[in-house]
N, C-alpha and C positions, 0 to 999 in steps of 0.2 A: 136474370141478373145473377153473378155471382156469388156464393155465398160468401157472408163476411165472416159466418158468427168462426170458423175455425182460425183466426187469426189471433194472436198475441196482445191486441188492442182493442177497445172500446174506445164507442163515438159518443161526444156530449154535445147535445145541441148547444152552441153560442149563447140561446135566451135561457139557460138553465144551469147557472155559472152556480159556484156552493157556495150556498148562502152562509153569514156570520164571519167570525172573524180566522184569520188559519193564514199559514204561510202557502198554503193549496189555492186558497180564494186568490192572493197575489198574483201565482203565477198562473189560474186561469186570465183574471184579466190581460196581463202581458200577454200569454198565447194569443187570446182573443183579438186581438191588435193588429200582431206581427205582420209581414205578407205573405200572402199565398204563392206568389212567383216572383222572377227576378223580374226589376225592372226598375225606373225612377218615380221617388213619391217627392211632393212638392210640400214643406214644413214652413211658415211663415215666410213665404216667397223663397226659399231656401229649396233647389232641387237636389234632390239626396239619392242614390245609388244604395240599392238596398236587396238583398239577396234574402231566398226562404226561409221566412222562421225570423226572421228579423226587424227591426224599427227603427227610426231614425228622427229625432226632435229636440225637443229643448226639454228645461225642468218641467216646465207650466204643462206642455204634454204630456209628462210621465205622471205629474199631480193628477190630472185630468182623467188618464188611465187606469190608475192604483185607487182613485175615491179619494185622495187626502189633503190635505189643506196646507201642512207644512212641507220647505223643501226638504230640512232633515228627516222626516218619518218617511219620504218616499226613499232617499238614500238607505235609511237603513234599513228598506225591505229589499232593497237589491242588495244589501252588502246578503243578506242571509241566505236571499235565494243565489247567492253566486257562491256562498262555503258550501252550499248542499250541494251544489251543481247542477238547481236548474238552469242556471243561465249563467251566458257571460256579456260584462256591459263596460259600458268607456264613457267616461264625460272627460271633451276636454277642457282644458285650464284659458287654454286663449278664447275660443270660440263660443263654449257654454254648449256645445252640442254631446247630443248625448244618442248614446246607438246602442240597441241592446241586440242578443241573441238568446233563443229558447234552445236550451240542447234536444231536449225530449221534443222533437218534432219531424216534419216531413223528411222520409230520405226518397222518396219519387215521387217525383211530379213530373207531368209531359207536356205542362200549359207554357205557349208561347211566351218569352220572355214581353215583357209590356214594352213596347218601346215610343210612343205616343202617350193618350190622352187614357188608357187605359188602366182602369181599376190595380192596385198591387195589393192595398190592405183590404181584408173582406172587411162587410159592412157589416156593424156591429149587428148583432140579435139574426143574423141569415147563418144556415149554415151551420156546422160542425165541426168540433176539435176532433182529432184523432190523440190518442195517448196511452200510453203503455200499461197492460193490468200493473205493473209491479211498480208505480209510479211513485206512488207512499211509502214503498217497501224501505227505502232508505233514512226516511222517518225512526221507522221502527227500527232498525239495525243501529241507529244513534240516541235510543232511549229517549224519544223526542216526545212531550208534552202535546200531544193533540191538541188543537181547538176547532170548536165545530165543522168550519169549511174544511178540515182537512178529514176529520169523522167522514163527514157527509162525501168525499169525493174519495174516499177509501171504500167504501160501502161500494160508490158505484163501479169505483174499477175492478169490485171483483164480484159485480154482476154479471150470472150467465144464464143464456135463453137459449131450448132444447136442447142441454148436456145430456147425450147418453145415462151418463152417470147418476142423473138426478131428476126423476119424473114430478119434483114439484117445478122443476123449472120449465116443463111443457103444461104446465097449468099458466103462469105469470112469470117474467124474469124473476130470479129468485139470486140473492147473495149469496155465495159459497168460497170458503176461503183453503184453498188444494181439493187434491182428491175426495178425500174423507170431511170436508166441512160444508157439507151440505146446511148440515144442523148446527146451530151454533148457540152460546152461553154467551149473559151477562158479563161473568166474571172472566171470560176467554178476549172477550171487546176490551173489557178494562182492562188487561195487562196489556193488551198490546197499543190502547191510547192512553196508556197511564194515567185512567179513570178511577175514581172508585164503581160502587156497583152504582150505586143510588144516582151519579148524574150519568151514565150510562141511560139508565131507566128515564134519566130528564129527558137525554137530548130525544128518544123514540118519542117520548110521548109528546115533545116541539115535534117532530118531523113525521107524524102518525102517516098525514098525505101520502108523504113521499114514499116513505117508508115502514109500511105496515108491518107488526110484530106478534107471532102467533107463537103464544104460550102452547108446547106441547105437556102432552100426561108427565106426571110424574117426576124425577128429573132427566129428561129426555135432553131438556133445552128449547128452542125457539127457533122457529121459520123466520128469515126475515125474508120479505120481494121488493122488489122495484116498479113501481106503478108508474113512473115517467120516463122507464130506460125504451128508447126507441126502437122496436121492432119491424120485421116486412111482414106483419097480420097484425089484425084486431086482435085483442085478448080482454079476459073482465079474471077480475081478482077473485080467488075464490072463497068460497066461505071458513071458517073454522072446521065446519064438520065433514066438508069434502076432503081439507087435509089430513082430519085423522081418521077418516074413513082409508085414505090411501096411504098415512102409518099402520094402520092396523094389518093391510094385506102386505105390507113389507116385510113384517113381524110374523106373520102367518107360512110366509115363503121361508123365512131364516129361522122359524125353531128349532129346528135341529142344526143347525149350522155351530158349526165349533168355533169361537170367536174369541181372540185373547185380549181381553180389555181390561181397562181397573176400574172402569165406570158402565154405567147405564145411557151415559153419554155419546161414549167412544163406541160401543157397542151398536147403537144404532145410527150413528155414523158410517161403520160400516157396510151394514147392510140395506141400509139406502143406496150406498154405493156400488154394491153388486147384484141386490136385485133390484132396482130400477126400470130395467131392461124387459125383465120376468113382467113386471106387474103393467110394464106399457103395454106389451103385448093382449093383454087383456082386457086395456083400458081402450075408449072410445081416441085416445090420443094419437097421435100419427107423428113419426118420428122419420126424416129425410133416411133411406137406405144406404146412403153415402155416407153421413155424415157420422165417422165415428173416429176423429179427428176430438185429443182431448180440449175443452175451451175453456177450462179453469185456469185461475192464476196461480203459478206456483210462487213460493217464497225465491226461490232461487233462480228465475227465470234470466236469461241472458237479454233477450230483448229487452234494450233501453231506445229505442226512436218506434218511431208509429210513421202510416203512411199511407196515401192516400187511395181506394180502390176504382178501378177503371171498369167498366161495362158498356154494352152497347145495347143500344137505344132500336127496335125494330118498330117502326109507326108508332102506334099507342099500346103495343103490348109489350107485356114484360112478365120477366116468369122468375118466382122467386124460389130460394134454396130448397123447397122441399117440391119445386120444379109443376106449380101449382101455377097455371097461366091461359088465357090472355085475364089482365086487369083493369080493366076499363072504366067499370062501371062503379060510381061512387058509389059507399052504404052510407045510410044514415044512423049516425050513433048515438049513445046515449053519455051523458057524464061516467057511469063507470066504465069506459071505453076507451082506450086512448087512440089518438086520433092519428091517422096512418102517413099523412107528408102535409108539407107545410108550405109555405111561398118559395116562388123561384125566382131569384135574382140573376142580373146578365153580366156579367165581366168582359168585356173586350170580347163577343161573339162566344161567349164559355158559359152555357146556361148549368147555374148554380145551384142545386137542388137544398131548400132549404133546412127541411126537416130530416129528410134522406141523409142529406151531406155526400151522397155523391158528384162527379163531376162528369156530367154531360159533354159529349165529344159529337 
């Protein structure tokens, strides 16, 4: 298969939308919805024309969609998401129909447009968003008041698995916000969701699960990883003492290393970031020869659309980015394990890979 991890985007499985309340939570639902391909969807006897990334129905669907009860509170999460520019939407005046569009979505797709009895919206909880790392970044650039879902769905788009640049991320997908943000601070989260420190410290220790937080020495700062970010291998989270067993030899490689920093922060920031490389070489870890392609989010990244990746399917085998194949054979795992694919659903002859989020040709 492919490798995805050097693209611009990150995949969220459909059953792991962000939890709480956030203008991010919104517009997963909406993506969650949209179609997957052109073709006609049918809306209370109503057959609707409807193009990628888009939807087509009435109020009571869009309530139905968004969680909410009134028709003004679903309005005014579209009027928001449509100033930020996640989407653009129409209701009209005669008819009560209402049509929206996700901008941050599919720009390739090669699936047959539907032109029958065939599926166009994927089926809720199957399946995968694709979405841009820099998704939230416009949050931030508008001095936007975070609320959970949008925390929560910032965290994951700038999870990254086996960066060169960062050997905790070949332990567990690991959070890293650019180059040098492997490691990251309380007080660094708080300004940019215009947190204080203290519900900062709330929301990890609500989302410990998801989102474990590993206080390092001193003031270093804190590891965060991603325990549900979807991988092509097993992984198990590692301990405390693994990770500053592999701060210690990072620190051991850059004592002499001349570093111009105004913290103890930035400092090892850095040198996570350059010798990473040094300390895998020594470690039991195994790193693709290829891959050295950066997969961090930057703040200024130009990709704003995500898009869908294509592979081929040879029998039952398949060989994944660090070119590691045939995969056949189920393991059995344990709960601290996460589990490696999920159901397959069928679209019009288009087997739907659930947990993957690939699409089978």
């Amino acid at each position: 298969m492919k490798c995805l991890l050097k693209y611009q985007w990150v995949k969220l499985p459909r059953n792991q939308r962000p939890p709480g309340k956030g203008i991010m939570g919104a517009w997963a639902r909406l993506a969650s919805r949209a179609a997957f391909r052109n073709g006609k969807a049918t809306y209370c006897g109503y057959i609707n024309e409807v193009s990628i990334g888009t939807w087509a129905g009435g109020i009571v669907g869009l309530k139905s969609i968004l969680g909410v009860k009134r028709r003004q509170q679903a309005l005014e999460q579209m009027d928001r998401l449509a100033e930020l520019g996640y989407i653009d939407y129409a209701l009209a005046a005669k008819t009560k129909k209402l049509t929206y569009l996700v901008n941050d979505w599919v720009v390739k797709c090669y699936g047959e447009p539907c032109m029958g009895r065939g599926a166009v919206y994927a089926t809720e909880g199957f399946g995968f968003l694709c979405l841009p790392r820099n998704i939230t970044q416009r949050l931030v650039e508008r001095n936007y008041q975070f609320d959970e879902a949008d925390a929560w769905l910032d965290l994951w788009c700038h999870t990254v698995w086996q960066e060169p640049g960062n050997v905790f991320s070949h332990m567990a997908p690991a959070v890293q916000f650019g180059q040098h943000g492997a490691i990251l601070t309380l007080e660094s989260l708080g300004r940019r969701w215009g947190w204080e420190k203290t519900k900062v410290w709330r929301f990890f220790k609500k989302y410990a699960d998801a989102f474990p937080l590993y206080k390092l020495p001193g003031s270093f700062g804190c590891l965060i990883l991603n325990t549900s970010y979807p991988t092509d291998e097993l992984f198990t989270v590692p301990s405390h003492a693994q990770i500053v067993s592999i701060l210690e030899k990072i620190r051991i490689q850059g004592k002499n290393a001349s570093v111009k920093s105004v913290s103890d922060h930035d400092r090892i920031c850095k040198l996570v970031a350059w010798y990473s490389r040094t300390v895998l070489l020594s470690e039991p870890v195994c790193i693709s020869p290829g891959s050295r392609d950066n997969r961090v989010a930057h703040p200024n990244c130009n990709n704003t659309r995500a898009y869908f990746s294509l592979c081929e399917i040879l029998e039952y085998v398949k060989e994944d980015c660090q070119g590691i194949g045939p995969t056949s054979q189920q393991t059995k795992i344990n709960h601290d394990v996460l589990p490696r694919a999920g159901p397959v659903d069928h679209y019009g002859g288009i087997e739907y890979d659930g947990f993957e989020g690939t699409l089978l040709w």
